[in-house]
VEXDREN-2710 file (C-alpha; in Angstrom, 1 decimal):
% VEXDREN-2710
k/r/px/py/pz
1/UNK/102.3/103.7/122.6
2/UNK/101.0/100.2/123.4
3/UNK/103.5/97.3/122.8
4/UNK/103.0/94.1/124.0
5/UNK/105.6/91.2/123.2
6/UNK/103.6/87.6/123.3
7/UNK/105.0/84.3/123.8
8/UNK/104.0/81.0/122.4
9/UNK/106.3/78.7/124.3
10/UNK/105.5/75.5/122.2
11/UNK/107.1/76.8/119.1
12/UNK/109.0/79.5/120.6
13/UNK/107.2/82.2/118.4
14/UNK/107.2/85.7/119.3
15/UNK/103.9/88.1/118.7
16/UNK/103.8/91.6/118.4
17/UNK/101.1/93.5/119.5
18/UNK/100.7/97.6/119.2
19/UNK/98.7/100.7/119.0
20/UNK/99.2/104.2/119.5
21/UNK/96.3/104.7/121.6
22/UNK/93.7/102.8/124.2
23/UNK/90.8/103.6/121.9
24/UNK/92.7/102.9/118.7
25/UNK/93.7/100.5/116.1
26/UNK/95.9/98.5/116.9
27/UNK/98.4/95.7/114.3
28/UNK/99.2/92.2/114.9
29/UNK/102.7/90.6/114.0
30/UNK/103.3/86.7/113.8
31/UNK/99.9/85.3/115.3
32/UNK/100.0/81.8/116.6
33/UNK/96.8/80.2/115.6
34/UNK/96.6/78.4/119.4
35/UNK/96.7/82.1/120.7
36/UNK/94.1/83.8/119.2
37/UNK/92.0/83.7/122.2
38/UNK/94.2/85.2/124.2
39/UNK/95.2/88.4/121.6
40/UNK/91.3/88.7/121.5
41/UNK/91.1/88.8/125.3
42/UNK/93.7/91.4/125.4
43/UNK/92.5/93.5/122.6
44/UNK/89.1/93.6/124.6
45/UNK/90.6/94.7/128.1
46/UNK/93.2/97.5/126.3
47/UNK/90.2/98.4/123.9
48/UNK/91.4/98.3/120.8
49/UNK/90.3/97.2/117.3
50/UNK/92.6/95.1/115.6
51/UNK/92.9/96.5/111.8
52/UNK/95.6/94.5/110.5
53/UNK/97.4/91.4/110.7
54/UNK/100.8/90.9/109.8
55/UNK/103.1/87.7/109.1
56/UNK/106.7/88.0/108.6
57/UNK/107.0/84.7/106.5
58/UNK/105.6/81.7/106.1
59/UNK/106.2/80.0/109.1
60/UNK/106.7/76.0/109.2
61/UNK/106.7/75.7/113.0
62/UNK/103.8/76.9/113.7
63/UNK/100.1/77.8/112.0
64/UNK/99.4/81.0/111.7
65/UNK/96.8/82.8/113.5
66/UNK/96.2/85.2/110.4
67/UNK/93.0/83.4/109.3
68/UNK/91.4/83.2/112.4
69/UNK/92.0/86.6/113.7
70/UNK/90.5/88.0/110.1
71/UNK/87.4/85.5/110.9
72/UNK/86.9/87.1/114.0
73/UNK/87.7/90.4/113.8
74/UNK/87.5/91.6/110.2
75/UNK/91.2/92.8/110.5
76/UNK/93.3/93.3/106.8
77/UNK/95.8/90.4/106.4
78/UNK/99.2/91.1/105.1
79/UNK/102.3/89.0/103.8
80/UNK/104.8/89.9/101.6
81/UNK/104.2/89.8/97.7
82/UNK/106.3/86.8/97.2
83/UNK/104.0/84.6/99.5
84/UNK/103.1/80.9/98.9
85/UNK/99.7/81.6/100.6
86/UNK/96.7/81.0/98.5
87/UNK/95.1/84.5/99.8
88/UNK/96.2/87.6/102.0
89/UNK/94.3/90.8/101.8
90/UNK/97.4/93.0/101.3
91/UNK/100.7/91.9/99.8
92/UNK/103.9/94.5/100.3
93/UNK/107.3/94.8/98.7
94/UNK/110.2/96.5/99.8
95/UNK/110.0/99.9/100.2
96/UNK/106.4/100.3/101.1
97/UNK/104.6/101.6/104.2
98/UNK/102.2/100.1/106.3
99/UNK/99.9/102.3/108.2
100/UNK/97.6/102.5/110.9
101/UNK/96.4/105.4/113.2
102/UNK/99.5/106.5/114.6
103/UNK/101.8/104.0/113.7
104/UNK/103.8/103.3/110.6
105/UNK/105.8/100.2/109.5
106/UNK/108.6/100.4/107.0
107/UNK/108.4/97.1/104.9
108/UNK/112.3/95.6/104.4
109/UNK/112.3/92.7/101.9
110/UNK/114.9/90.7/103.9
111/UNK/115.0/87.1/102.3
112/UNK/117.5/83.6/103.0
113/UNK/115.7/82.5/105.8
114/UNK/112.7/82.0/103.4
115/UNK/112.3/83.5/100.0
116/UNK/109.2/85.4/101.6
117/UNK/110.9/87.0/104.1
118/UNK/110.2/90.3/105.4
119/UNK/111.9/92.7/108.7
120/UNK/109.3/95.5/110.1
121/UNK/111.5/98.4/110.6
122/UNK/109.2/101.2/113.6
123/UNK/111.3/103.9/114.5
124/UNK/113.3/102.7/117.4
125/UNK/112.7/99.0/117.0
126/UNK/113.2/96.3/114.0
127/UNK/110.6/93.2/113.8
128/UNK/113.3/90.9/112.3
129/UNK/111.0/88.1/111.6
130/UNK/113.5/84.4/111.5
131/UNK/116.3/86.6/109.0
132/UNK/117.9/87.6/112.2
133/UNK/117.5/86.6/115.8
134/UNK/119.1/87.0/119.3
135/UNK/122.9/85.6/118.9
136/UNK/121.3/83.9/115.9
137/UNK/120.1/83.6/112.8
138/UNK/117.5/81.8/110.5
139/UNK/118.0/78.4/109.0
140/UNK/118.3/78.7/105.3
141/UNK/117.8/75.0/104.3
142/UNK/114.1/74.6/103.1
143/UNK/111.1/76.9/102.0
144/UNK/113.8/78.5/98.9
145/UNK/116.3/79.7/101.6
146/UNK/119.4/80.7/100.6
147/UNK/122.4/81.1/103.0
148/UNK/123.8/84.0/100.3
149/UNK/120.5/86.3/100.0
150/UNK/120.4/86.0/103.8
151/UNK/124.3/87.6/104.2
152/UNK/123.2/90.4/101.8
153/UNK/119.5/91.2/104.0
154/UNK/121.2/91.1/107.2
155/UNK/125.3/92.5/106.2
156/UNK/124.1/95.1/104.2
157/UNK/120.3/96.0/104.9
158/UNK/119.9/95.5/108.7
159/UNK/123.3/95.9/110.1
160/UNK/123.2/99.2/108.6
161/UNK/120.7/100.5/110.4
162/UNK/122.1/102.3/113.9
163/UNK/123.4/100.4/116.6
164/UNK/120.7/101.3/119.5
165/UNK/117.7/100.2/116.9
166/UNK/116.6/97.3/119.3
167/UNK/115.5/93.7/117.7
168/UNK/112.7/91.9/118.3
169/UNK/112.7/88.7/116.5
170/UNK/109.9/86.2/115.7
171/UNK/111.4/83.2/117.7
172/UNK/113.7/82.4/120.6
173/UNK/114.4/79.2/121.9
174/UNK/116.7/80.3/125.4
175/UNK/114.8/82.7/127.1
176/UNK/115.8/86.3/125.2
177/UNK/113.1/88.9/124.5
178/UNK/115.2/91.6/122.8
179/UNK/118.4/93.1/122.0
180/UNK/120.2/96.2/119.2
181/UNK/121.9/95.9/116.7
182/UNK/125.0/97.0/117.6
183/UNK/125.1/93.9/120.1
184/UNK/124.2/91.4/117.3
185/UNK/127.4/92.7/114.8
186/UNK/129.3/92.6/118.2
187/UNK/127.6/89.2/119.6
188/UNK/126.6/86.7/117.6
189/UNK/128.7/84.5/116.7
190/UNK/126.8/83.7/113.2
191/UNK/128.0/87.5/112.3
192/UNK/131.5/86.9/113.0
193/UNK/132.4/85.6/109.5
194/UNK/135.0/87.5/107.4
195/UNK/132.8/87.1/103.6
196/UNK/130.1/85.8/102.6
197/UNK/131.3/82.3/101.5
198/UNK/132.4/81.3/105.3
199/UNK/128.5/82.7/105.9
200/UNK/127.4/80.2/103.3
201/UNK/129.5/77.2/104.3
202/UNK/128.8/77.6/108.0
203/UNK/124.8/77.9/107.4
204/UNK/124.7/75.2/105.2
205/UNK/127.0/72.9/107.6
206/UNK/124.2/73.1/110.5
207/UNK/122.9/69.8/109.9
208/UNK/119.6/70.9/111.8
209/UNK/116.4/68.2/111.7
210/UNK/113.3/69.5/109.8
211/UNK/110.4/71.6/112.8
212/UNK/108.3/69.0/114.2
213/UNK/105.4/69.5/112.5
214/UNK/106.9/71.1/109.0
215/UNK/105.0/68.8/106.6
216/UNK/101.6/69.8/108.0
217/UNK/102.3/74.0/109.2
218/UNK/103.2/75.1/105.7
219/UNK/100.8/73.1/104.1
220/UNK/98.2/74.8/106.8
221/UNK/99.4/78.5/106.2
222/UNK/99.6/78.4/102.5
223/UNK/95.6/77.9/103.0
224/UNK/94.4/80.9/104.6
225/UNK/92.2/82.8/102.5
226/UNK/88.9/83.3/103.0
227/UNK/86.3/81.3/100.9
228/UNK/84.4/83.2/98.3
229/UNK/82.3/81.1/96.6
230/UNK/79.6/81.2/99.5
231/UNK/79.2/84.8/98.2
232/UNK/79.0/84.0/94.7
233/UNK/76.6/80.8/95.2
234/UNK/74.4/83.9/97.4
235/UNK/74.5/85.8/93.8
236/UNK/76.8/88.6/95.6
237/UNK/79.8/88.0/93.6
238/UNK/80.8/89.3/89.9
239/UNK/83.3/87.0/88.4
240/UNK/86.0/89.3/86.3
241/UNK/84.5/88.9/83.4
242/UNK/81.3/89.7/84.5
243/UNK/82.3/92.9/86.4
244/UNK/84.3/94.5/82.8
245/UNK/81.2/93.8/81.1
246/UNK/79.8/96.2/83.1
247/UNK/81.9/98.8/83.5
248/UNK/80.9/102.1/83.1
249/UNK/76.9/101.2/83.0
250/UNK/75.5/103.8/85.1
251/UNK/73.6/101.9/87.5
252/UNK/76.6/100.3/89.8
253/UNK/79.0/102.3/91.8
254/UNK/82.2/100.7/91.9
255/UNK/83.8/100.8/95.3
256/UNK/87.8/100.8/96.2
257/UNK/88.5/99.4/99.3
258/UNK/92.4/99.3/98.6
259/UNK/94.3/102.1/100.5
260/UNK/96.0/105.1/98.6
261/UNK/99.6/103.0/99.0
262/UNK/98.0/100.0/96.6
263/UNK/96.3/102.5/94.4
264/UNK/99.1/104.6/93.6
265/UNK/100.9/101.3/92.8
266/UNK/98.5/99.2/90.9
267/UNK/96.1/101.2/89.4
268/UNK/91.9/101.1/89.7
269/UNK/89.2/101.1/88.1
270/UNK/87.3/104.2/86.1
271/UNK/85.2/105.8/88.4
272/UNK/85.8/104.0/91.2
273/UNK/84.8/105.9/94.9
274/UNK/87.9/105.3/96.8
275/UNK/86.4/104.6/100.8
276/UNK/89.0/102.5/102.2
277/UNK/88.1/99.0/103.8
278/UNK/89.1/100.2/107.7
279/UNK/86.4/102.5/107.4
280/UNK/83.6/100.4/106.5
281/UNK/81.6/100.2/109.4
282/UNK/81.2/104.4/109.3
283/UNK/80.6/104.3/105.4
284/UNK/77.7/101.8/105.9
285/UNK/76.3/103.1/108.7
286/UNK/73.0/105.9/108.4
287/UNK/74.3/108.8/107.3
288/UNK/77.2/107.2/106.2
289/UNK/79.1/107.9/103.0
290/UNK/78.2/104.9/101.0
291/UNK/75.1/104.5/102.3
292/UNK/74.3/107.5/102.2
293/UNK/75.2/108.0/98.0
294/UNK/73.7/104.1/97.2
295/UNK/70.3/105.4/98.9
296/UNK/70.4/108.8/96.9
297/UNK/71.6/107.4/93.6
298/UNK/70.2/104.1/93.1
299/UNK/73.1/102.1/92.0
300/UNK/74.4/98.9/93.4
301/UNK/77.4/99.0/95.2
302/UNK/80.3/96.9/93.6
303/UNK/83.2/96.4/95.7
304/UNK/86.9/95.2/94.8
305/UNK/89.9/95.1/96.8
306/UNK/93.0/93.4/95.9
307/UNK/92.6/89.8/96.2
308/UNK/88.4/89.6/96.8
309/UNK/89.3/89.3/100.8
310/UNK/88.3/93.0/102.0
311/UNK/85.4/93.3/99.1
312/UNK/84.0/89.6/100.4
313/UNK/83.8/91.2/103.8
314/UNK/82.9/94.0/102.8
315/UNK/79.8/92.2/101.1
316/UNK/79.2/91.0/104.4
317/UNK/79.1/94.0/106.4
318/UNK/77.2/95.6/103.9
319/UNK/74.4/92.7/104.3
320/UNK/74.5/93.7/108.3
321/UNK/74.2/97.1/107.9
322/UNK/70.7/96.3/105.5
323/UNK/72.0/96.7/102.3
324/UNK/71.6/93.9/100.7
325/UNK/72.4/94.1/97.1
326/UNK/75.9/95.0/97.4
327/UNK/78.5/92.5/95.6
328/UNK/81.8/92.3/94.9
329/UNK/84.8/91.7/92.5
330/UNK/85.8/88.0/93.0
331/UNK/89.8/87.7/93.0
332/UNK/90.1/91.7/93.5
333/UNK/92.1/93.9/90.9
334/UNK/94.4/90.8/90.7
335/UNK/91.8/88.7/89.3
336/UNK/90.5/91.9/87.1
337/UNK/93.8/92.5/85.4
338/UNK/94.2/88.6/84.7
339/UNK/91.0/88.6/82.8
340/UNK/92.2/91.8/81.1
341/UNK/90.3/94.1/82.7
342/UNK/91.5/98.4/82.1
343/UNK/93.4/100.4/85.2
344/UNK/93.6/103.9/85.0
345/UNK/96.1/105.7/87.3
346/UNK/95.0/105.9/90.9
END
């Protein structure tokens, strides 16, 4: 496997870059805006096509690289579901899976840090995000923190995994990279409380000054979606209401970019092709799958996605490839259901 562990030493942010392969996709965790160069740089020299872009929680030190890195490399962004952010192509919840070739993440809703924070459990290894961090843990005193939800996500979710399962947090301000489990119940010094009410009066006794730049970051990464209305002022967008009216006519083909996760979860549309969005390129290409069934049929390819962020790309590539009367569902499924649009099971 590749793993790289990236520093930002202005904020102190840890990055987290993998793939199981030279060739291969490859993930993202906790991009620092002033660093995407440098991830696309390494991506380049390792050879690998970043597919997905992960943040842990909404950060207020630093501004997140997430936009960018979708802007230049098409990737799938992902937060948790209880996000402030106006637009992520893929939320998660506890419980689900996130995928790549070769890799798998378990999602771990671990909130008190932030209410929309999330731990990345891989095998061997736990991305703890700021819940917990080397002989530390994460301030709970803005952003909906709560000193109480944070002793429950790290005393009973990630203490409980085994000892050896090595930590890699998001941030570190003295120079660690990574340590286990079994040396953070033994070690740090925030975890040596007898109940949760010493917890709670000890996190909220800190007295810590507000990051630096906190009133301009979370404003920054809760606005990192990518504009749609260039699409629909092209005429390559449906609004919701637009795209029930025509459901069913027989002259679009409505086109699921979600994966089979989202799907099963939230439902899609009738007789929606399922050809998920990390495939795109392939499917548009000649002799490709949707190319290959919007040249034989005759229909105009109507894409959705979630949120509108994978379709509005999708719209895009689509333009490149020489079709150039595909559009998509503005807001995604999201927007659909709003407007109260049908779901059958997907």
């Amino acid at each position: 496997m590749i793993f790289r562990q990236l520093f930002d030493s202005v904020s102190g942010t840890y990055s987290y870059l993998m793939a199981s392969r030279a060739g291969g996709e490859a993930l993202i965790l906790d991009p620092v805006l002033e660093k995407v160069g440098r991830y696309c740089q390494l991506l380049r020299e390792l050879d690998l096509k970043l597919v997905k872009a992960i943040d842990t929680h909404l950060h207020a030190d630093h501004v997140t690289g997430l936009g960018e890195l979708r802007d230049r490399t098409q990737c799938v962004t992902v937060m948790g579901e209880q996000t402030k952010a106006d637009v992520v192509s893929m939320r998660v919840s506890d419980g689900d899976k996130i995928k790549i070739e070769g890799i798998g993440l378990d999602v771990m809703y671990t909130p008190g840090h932030t209410d929309d924070s999330y731990s990345y459990l891989m095998g061997d290894r736990v991305f703890t995000g700021d819940t917990l961090l080397i002989r530390g843990t994460g301030r709970t005193d803005f952003q909906n923190g709560s000193a109480r939800a944070q002793y429950d996500s790290i005393f009973n979710r990630l203490l409980k995994l085994p000892d050896e399962t090595m930590v890699f947090p998001a941030h570190d301000y003295k120079g660690d990279t990574v340590s286990t489990i079994g040396e953070e119940r033994r070690y740090n010094p925030r975890l040596q409380v007898r109940s949760i009410d010493e917890y709670i009066e000890l996190m909220n006794n800190l007295k810590l000054p507000n990051p630096k730049l906190m009133d301009v970051v979370i404003p920054a990464n809760m606005h990192v979606g990518l504009r749609q209305d260039d699409l629909a002022k092209q005429g390559l967008a449906l609004t919701p209401r637009e795209a029930i009216a025509r459901l069913g006519q027989p002259d679009i083909l409505l086109v699921d970019l979600r994966e089979a996760h989202e799907r099963a979860k939230h439902g899609t549309l009738t007789g929606a092709l399922h050809a998920p969005y990390p495939d795109i390129a392939d499917s548009l290409k000649q002799g490709g799958m949707l190319r290959e069934v919007a040249a034989a049929t005759g229909r105009r390819i109507v894409f959705f996605c979630a949120f509108g962020e994978r379709s509005a790309m999708a719209v895009t590539a689509a333009k490149d490839a020489g079709l150039t009367n595909a559009v998509h569902i503005e807001g995604g499924i999201d927007a659909w259901k709003k407007a109260g649009g049908p779901v059958v099971a997907g």
